[in-house]
DOVEX-934879 format. One record per residue: x, y, z of N, C-alpha, C in turn; residue in one letter. Coordinates in Angstrom, 3 decimals, padded with zeros to 6 digits. Atoms other than C-alpha are relative to their C-alpha. Example, Ala and Ser with C-alpha at 12.3 -4.5 7.8 and 13.67 -1.06 7.14 Angstrom:
residues 2
NODE        n_u        n_v        n_w       ca_u       ca_v       ca_w        c_u        c_v        c_w   residuo
NODE    000.890   -001.190    000.000    012.300   -004.500    007.800    000.900    001.200    000.000         A
NODE   -000.820   -001.190   -000.060    013.670   -001.060    007.140   -000.770    001.090    000.730         S
***
This chain:
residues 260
NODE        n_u        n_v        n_w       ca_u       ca_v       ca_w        c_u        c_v        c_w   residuo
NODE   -000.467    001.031    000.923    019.505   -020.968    087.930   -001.046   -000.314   -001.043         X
NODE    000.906    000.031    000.818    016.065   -021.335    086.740    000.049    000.851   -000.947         X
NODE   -000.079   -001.177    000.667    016.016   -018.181    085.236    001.004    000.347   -001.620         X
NODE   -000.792    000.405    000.734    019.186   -018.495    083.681   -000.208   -001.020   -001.241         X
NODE    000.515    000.443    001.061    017.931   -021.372    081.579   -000.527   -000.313   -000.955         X
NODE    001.120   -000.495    000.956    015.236   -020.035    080.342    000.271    001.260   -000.992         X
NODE   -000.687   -000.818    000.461    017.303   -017.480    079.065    000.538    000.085   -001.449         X
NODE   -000.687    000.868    001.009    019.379   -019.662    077.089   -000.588   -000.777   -000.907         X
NODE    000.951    000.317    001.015    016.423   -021.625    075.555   -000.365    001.110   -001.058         X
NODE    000.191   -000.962    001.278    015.115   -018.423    074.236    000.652    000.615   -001.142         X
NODE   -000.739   -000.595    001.132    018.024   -017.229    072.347    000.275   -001.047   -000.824         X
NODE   -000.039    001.265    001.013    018.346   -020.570    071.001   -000.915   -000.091   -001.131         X
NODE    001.234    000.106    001.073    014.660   -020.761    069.302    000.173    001.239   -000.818         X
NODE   -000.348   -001.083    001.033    015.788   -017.160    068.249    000.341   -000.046   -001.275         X
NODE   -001.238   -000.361    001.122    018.692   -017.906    066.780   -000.303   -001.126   -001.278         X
NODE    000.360    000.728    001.300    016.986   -021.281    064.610   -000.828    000.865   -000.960         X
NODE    000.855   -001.013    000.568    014.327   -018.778    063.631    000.391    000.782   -001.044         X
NODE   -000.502   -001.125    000.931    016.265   -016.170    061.961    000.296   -000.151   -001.065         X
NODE   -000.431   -000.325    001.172    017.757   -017.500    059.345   -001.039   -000.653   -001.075         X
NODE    000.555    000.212    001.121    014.704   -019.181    057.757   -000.739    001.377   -000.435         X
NODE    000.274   -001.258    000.488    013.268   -015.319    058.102    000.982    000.533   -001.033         X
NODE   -000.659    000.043    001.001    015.811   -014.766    056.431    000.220   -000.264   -001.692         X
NODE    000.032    000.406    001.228    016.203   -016.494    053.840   -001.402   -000.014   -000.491         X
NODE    001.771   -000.638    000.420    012.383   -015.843    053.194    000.179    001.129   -000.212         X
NODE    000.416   -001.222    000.560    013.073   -012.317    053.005    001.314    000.186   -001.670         X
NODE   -000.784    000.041    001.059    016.286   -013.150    050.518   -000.948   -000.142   -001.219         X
NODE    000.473    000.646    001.120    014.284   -015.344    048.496   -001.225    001.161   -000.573         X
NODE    001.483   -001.034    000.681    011.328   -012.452    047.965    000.379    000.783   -000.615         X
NODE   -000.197   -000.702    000.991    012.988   -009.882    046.345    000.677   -001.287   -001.757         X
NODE   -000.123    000.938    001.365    014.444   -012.977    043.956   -000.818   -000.766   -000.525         X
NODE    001.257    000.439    000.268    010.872   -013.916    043.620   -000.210    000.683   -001.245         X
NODE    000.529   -001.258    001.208    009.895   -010.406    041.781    001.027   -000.215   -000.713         X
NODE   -001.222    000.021    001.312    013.245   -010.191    039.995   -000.680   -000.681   -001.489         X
NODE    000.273    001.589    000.660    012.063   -013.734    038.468   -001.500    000.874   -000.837         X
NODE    000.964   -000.481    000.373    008.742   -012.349    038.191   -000.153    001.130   -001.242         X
NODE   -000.131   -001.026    000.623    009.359   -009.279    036.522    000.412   -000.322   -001.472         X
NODE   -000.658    000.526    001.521    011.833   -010.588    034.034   -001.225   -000.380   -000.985         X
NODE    001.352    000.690    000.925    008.857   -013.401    032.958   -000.955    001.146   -000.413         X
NODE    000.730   -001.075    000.916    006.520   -010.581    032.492    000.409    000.507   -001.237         X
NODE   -000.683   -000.717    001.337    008.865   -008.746    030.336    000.240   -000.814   -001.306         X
NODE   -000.095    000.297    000.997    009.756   -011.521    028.743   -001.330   -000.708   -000.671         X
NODE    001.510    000.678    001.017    005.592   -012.867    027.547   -000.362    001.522   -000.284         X
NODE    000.256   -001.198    000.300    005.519   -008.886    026.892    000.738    000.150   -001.620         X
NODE   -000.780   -000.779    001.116    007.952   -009.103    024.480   -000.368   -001.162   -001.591         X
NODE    000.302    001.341    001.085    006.928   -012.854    022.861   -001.446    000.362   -000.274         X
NODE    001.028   -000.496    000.435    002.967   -010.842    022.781    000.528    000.876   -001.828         X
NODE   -000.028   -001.390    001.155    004.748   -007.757    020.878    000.596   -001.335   -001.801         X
NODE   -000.559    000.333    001.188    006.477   -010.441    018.328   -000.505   -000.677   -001.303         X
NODE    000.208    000.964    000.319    004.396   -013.097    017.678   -001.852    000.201    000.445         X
NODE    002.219   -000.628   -000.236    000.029   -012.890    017.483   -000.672   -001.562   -000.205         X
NODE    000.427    001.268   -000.994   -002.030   -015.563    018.537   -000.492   -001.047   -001.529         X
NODE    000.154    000.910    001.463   -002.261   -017.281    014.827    001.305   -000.402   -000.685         X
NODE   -001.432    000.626    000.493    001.663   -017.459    014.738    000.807    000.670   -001.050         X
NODE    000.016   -001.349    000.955    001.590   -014.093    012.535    001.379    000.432    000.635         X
NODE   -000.856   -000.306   -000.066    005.428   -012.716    012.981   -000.476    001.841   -000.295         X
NODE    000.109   -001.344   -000.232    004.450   -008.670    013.950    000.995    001.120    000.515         X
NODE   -000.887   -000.505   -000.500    006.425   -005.929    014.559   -000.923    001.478    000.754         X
NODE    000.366   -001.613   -000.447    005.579   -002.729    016.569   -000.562    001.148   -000.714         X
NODE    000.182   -001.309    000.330    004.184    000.535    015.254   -001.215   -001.141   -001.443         X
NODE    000.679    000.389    001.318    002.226   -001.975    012.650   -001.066   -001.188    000.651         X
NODE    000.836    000.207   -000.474   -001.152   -003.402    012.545    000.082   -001.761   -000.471         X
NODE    000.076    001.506    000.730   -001.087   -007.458    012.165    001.240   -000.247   -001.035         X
NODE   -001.000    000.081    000.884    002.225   -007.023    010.469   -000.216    000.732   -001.673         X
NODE    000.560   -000.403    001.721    000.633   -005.506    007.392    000.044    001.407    000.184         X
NODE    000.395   -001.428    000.203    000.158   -001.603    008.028    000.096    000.865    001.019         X
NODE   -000.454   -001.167   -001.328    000.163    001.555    009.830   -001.292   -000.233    000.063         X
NODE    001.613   -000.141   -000.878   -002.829    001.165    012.658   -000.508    001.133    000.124         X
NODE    000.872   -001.398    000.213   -003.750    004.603    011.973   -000.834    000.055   -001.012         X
NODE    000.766    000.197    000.936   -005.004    003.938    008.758   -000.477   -001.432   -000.651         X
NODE    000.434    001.373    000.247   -005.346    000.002    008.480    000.243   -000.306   -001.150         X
NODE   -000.861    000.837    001.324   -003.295   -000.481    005.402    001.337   -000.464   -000.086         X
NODE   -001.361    000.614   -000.417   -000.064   -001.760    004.444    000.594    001.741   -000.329         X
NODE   -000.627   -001.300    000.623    002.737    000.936    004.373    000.537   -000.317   -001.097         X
NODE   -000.876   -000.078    001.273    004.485   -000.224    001.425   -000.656   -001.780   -000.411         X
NODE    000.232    000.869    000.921    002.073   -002.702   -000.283    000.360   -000.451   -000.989         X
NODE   -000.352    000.769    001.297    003.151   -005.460   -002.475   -000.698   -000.097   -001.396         X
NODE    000.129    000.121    000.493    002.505   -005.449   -005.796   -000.794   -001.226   -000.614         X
NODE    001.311    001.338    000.437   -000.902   -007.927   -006.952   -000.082   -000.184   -001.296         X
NODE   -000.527    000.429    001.449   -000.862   -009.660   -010.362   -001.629    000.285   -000.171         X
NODE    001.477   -000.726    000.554   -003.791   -008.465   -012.523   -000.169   -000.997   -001.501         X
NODE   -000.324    001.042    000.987   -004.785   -009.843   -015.789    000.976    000.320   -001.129         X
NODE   -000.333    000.063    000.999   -002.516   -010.111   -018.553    001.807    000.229    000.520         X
NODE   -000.993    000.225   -000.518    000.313   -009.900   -016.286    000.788   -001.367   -000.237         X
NODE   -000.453    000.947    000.570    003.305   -012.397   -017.474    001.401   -000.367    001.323         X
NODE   -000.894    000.301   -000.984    005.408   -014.358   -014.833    001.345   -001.193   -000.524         X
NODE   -001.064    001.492    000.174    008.826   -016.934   -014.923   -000.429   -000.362    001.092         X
NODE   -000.021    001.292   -001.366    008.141   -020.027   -012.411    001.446   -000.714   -000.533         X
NODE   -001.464    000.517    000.592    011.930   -021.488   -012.469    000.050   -001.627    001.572         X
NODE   -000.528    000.736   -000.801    012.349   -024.770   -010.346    001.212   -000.594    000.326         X
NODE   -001.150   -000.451   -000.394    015.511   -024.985   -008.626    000.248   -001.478   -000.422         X
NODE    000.024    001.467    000.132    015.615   -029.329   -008.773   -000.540   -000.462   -000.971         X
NODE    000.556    000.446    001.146    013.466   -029.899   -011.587   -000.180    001.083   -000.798         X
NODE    000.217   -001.045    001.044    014.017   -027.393   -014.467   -001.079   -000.373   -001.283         X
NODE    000.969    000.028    000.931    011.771   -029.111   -016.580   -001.324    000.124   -000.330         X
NODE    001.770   -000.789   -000.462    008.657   -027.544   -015.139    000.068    001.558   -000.131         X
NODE   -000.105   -001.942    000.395    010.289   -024.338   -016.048   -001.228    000.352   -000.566         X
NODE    001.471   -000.913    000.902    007.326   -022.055   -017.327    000.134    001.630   -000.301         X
NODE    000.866   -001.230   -000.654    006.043   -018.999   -017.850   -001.330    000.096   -000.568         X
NODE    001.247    000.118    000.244    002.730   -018.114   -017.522   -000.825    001.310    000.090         X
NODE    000.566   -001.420    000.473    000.188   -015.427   -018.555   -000.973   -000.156    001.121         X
NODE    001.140    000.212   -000.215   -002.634   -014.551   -016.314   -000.891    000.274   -001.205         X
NODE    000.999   -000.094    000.514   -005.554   -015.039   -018.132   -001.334    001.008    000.219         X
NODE    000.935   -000.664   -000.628   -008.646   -013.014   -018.454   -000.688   -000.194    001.003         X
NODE    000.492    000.762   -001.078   -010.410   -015.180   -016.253    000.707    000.308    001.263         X
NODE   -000.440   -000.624   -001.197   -008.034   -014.115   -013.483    001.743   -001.397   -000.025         X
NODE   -000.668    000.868    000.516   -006.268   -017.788   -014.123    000.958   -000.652   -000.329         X
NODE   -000.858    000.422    000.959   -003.147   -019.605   -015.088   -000.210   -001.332   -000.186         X
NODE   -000.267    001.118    000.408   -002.299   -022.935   -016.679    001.417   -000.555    000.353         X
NODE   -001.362    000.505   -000.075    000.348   -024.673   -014.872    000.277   -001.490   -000.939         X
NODE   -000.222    001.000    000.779    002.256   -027.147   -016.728   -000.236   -001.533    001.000         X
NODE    000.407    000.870   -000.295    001.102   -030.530   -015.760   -000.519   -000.054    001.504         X
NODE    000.982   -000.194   -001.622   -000.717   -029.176   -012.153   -001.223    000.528   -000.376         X
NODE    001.384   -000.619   -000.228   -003.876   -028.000   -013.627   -000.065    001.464    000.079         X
NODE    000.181   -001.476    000.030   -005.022   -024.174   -013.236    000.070    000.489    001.596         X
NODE   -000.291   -000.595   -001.633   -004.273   -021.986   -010.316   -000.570    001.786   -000.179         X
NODE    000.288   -001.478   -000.214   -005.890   -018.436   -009.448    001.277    000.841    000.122         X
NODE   -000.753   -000.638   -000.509   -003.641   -016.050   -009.552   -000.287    001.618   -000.182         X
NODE    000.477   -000.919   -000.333   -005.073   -012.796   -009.670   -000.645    000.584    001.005         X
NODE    000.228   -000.257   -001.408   -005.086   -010.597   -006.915    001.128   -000.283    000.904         X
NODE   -000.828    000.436   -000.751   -002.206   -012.785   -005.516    001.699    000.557   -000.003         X
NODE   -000.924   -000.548    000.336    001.621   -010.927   -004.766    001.093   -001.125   -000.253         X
NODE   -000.999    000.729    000.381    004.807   -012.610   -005.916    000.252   -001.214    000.775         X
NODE    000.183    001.254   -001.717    005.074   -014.497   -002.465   -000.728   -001.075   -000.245         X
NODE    001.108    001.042    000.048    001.642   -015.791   -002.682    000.267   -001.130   -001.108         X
NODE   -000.152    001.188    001.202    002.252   -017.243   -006.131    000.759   -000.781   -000.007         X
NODE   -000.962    000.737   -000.482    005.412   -018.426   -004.907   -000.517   -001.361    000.767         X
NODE    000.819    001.181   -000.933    003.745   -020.614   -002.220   -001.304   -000.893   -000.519         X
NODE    001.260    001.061    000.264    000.561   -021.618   -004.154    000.896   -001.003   -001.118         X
NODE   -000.647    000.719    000.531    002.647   -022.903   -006.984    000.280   -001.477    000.507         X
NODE   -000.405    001.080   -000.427    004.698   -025.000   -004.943   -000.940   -000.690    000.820         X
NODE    000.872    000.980   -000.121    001.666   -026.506   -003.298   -000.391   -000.789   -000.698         X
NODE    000.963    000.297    001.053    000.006   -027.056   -006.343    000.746   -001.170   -000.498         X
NODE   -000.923    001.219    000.124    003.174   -029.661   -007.291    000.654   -000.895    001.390         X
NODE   -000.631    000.572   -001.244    003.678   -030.852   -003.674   -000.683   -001.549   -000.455         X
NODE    000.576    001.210    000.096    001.668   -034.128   -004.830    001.243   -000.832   -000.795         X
NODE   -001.373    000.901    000.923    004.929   -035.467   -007.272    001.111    000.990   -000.343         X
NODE   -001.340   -000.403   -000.248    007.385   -033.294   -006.136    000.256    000.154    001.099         X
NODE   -000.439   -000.108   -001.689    008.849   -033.636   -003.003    000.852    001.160    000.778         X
NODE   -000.420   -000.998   -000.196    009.258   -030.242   -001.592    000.372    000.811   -000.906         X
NODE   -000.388   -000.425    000.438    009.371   -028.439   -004.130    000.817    001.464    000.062         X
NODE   -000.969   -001.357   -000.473    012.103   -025.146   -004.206   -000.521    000.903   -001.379         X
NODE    000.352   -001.049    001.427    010.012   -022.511   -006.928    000.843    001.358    000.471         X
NODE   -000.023   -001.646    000.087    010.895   -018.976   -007.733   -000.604    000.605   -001.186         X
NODE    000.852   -000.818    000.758    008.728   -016.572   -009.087    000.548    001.472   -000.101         X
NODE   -000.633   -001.712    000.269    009.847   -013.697   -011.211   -000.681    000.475   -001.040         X
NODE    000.360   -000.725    000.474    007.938   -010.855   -012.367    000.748    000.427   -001.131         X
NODE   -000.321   -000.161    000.899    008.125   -010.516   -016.135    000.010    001.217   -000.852         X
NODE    000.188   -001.109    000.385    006.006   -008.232   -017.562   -001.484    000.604    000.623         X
NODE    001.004   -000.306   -000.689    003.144   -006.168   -015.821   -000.874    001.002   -000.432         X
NODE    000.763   -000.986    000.529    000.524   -003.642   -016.649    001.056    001.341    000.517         X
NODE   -001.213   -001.174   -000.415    003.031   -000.279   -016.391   -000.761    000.966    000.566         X
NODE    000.805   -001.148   -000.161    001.622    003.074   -014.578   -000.071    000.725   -001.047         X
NODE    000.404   -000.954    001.468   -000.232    005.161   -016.715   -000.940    001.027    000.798         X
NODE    001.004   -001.221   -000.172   -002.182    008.820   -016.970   -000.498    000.196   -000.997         X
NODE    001.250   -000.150    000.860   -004.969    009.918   -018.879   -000.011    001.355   -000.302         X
NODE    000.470   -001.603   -000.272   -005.173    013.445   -020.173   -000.855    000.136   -001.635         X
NODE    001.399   -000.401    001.140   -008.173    014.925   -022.582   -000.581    000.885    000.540         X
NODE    000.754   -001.616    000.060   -009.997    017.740   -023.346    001.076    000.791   -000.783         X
NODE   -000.986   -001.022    000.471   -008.114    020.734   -024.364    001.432   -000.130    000.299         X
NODE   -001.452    000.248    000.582   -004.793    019.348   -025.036    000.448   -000.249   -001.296         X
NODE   -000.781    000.291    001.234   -002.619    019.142   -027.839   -000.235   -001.333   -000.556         X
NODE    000.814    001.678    000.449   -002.703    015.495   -027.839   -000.327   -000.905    001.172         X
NODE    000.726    001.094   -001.393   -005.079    013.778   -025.650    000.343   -001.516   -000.192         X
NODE    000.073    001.331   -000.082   -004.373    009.935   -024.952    000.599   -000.516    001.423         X
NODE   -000.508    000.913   -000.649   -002.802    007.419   -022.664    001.732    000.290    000.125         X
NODE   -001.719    000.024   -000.219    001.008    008.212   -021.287    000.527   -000.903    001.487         X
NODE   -000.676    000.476   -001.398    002.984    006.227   -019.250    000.680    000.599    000.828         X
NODE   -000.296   -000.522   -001.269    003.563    007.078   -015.332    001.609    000.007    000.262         X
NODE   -000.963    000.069   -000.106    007.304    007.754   -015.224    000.572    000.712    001.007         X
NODE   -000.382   -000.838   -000.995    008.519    008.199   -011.750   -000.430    001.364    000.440         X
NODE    000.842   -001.320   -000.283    007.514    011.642   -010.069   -000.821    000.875   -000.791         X
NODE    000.289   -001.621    001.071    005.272    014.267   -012.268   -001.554    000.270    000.328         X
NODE    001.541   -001.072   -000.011    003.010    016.943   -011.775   -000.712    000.164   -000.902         X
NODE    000.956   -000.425    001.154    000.080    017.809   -013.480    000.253    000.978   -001.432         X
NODE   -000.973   -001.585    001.047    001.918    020.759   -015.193    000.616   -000.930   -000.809         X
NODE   -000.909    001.249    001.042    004.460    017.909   -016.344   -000.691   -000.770   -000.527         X
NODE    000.964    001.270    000.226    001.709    015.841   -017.321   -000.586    000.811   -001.393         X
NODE    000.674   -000.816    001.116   -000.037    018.710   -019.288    001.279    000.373   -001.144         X
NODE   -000.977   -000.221    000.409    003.468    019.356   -020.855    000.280   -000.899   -000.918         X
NODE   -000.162    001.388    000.350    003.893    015.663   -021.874   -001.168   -000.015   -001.449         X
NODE    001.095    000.360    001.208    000.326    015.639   -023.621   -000.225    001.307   -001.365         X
NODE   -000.178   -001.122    000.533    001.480    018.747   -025.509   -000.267    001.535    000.124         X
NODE    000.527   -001.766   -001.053    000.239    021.879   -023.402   -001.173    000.020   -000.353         X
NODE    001.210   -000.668   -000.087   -002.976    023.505   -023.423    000.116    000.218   -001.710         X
NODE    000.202   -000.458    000.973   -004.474    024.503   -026.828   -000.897    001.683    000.260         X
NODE    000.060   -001.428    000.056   -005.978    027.928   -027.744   -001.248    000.241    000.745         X
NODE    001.638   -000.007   -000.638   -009.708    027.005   -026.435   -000.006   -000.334    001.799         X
NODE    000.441    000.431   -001.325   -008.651    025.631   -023.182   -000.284    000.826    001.117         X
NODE    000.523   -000.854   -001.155   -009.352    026.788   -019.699    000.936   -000.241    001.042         X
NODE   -000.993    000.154   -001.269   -006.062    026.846   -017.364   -000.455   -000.006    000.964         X
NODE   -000.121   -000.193   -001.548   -007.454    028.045   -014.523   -001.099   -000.979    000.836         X
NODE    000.864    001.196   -000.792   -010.027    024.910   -013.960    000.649   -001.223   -000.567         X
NODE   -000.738    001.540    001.047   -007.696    021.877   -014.836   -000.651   -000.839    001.256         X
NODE    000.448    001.093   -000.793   -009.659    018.642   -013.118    000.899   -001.144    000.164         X
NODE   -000.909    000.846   -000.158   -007.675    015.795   -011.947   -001.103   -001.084    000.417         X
NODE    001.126    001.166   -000.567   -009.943    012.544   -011.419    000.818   -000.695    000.379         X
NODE   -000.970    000.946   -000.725   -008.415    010.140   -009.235   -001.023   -001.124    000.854         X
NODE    000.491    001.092   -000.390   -010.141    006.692   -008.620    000.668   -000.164    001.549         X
NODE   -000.429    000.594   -000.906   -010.390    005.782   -005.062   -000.766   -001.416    000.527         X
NODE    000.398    001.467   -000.043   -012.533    002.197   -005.509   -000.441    000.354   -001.080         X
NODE    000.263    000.155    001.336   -014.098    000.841   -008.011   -001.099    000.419   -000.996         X
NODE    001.522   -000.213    000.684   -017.150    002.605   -008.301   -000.064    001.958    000.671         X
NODE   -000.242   -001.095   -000.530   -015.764    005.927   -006.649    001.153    000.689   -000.444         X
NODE   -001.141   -000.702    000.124   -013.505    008.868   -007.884   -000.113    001.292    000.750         X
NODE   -000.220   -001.436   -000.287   -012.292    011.937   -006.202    000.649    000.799   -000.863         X
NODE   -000.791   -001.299    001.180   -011.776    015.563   -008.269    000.647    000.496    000.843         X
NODE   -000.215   -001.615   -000.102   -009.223    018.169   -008.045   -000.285    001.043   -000.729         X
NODE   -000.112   -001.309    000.629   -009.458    021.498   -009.286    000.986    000.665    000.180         X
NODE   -001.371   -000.713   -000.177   -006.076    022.987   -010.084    000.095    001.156   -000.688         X
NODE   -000.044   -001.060    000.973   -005.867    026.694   -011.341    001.665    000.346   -000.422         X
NODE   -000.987   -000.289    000.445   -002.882    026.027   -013.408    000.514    001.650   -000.105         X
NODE   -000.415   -001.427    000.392   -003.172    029.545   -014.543    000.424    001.003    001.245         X
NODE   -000.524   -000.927   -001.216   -002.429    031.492   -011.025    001.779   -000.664   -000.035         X
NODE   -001.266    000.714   -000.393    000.219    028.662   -010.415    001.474    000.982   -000.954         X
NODE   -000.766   -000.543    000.991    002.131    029.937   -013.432    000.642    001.192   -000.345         X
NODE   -000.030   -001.031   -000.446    001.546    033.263   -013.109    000.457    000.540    001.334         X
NODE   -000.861   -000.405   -001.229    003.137    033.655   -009.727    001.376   -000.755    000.313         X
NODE   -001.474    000.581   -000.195    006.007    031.597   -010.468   -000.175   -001.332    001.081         X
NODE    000.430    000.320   -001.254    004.849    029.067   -007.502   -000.966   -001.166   -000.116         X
NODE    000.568    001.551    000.326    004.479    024.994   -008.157   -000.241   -000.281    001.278         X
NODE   -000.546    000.787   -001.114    004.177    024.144   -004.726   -001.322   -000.586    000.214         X
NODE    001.102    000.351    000.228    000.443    023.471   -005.175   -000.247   -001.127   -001.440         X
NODE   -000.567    001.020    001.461    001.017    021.422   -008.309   -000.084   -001.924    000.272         X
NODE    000.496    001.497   -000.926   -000.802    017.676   -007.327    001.114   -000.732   -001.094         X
NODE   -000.561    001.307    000.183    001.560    014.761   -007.748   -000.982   -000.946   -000.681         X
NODE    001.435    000.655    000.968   -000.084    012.490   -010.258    000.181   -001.535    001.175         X
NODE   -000.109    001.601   -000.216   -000.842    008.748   -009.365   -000.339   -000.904   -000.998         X
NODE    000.503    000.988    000.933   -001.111    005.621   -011.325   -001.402    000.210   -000.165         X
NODE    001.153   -000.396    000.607   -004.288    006.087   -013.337   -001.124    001.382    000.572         X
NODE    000.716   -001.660   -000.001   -005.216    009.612   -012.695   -000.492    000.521   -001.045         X
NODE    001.088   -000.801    001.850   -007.559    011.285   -015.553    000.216    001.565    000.562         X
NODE    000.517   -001.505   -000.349   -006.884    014.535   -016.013   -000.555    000.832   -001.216         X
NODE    001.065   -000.227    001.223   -009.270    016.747   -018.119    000.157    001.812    000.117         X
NODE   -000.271   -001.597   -000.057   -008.791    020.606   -019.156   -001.135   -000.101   -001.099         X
NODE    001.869   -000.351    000.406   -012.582    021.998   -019.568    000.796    001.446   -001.587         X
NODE    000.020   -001.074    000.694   -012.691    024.373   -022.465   -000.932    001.503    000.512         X
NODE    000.572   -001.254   -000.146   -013.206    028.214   -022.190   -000.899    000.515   -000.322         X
NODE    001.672   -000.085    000.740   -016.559    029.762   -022.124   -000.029    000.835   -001.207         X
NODE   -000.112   -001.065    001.354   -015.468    032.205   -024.684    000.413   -000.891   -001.043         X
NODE   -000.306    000.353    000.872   -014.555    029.544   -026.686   -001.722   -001.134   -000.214         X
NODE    001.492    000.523   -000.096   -018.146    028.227   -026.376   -001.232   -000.003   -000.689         X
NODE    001.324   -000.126    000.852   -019.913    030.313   -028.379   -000.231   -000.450   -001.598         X
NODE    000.024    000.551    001.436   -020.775    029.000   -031.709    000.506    000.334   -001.306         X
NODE   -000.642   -000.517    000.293   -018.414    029.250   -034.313   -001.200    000.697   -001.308         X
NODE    000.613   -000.492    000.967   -021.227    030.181   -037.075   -001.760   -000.052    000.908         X
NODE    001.615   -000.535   -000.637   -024.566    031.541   -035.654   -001.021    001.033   -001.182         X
NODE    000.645   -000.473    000.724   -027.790    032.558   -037.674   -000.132    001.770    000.342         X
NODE   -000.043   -001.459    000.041   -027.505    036.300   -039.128   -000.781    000.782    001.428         X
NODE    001.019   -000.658   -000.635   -030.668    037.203   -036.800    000.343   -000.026    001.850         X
NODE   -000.601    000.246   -001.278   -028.743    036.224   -033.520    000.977    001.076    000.319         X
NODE   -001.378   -000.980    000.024   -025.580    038.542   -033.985   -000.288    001.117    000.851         X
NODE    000.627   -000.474   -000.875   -027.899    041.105   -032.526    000.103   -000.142    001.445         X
NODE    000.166   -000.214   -001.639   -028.109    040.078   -029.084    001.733   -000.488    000.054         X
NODE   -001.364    000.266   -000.683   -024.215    038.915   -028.984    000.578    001.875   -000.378         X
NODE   -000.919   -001.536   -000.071   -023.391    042.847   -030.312   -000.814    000.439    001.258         X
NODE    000.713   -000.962   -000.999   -025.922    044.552   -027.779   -000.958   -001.151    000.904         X
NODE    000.963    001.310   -000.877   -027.344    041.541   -025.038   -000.774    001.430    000.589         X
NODE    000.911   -000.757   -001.078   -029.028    044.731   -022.789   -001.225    000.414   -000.849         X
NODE    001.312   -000.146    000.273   -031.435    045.468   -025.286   -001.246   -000.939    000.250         X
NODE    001.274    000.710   -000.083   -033.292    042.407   -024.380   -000.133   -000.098    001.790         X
***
């Protein structure tokens, strides 16, 4: 009888037992679940958002550029001097403007005083503006629209037809470029055409393009893409070098140089 009762106790403490194991082992996989998710989701509020409140996206460095090379991919356009803008206020039109940068870098807003704006893209000017009147205008609503801007341009001299200043019009090769400034003249030197190409402000990189093969094999595919302010310069030929009038007593060594 003893036996028996002790029997019956034990399956009892069993049977309270089980189901808080139980439900302890329920609740653990809906622990991680929980867990997991939260990870994923401060994984995903890291990838969006950067610890200054910067709005970032993937594959880009600080929201600005490809992290391979630490620039932007498709940089905005920076106002330079002599660049001419509309400021239009949406509530108060009578602050309409427009304004020049100045050499100084500079503008003159109408009754806010002067504001930097060189260096700064459409955006920026957008936002400093409307600071600059946040003192007696309450919130102000600006828009800034690009008027008129310095245009792309190329440079070609030396042995061209006509050397000067042409404006950068959508795609063109050097060939098209040399084409533009009227082709080669009779002295030049095709097969060393230089391409200078500013890469700061105190640094340029050359090409050397031998128009003349290019041409001769039918076969642009070497043919450099210009960029905004590229210089390009076609050297003259050494045969066109030698002096067009040389003293009688010289002629000598240009008919027979081995006698000396």
């Amino acid at each position: 009888m003893l036996i028996l009762q002790l029997a019956v106790v034990t399956f009892a403490q069993e049977n309270v037992s089980s189901p808080a194991s139980a439900s302890g082992l329920s609740a653990s996989p809906t622990g991680k679940i929980a867990a997991a998710e939260s990870s994923q989701n401060q994984d995903r509020s890291d990838t969006s958002t950067s610890t200054n409140g910067a709005i970032t996206q993937p594959g880009k460095a600080g929201g600005k550029g490809d992290p391979a090379f630490g620039g932007e991919r498709h940089p905005l356009y920076r106002l330079t001097k002599s660049d001419t803008v509309d400021v239009n206020f949406t509530f108060s039109p009578d602050f309409n403007q427009t304004l020049t940068v100045q050499p100084d870098g500079f503008v003159a807003l109408k009754g806010a005083g002067t504001l930097l704006a060189e260096g700064l893209t459409v955006p920026q000017m957008q936002q400093a503006v409307a600071y600059a009147y946040r003192s007696f205008l309450h919130q102000p609503e600006v828009t800034v629209t690009l008027k008129d801007f310095d245009k792309p341009y190329f440079l070609a001299s030396g042995e061209v037809a006509r050397p000067g200043k042409y404006e950068l019009r959508g795609d063109l090769t050097v060939n098209e470029a040399v084409a533009i400034a009227g082709g080669f003249t009779q002295q030049a030197r095709h097969s060393q055409v230089v391409v200078f190409r500013r890469i700061s402000a105190y640094v340029a990189e050359s090409h050397v393009i031998d128009l003349k093969k290019m041409l001769g094999s039918h076969d642009l595919h070497e043919d450099l893409h210009l960029q905004a302010g590229d210089f390009i310069f076609v050297p003259q030929n050494r045969v066109s070098k030698i002096r067009k009038y040389v003293p009688t007593n010289a002629m000598s060594w240009y008919m027979n140089p081995l006698q000396f």
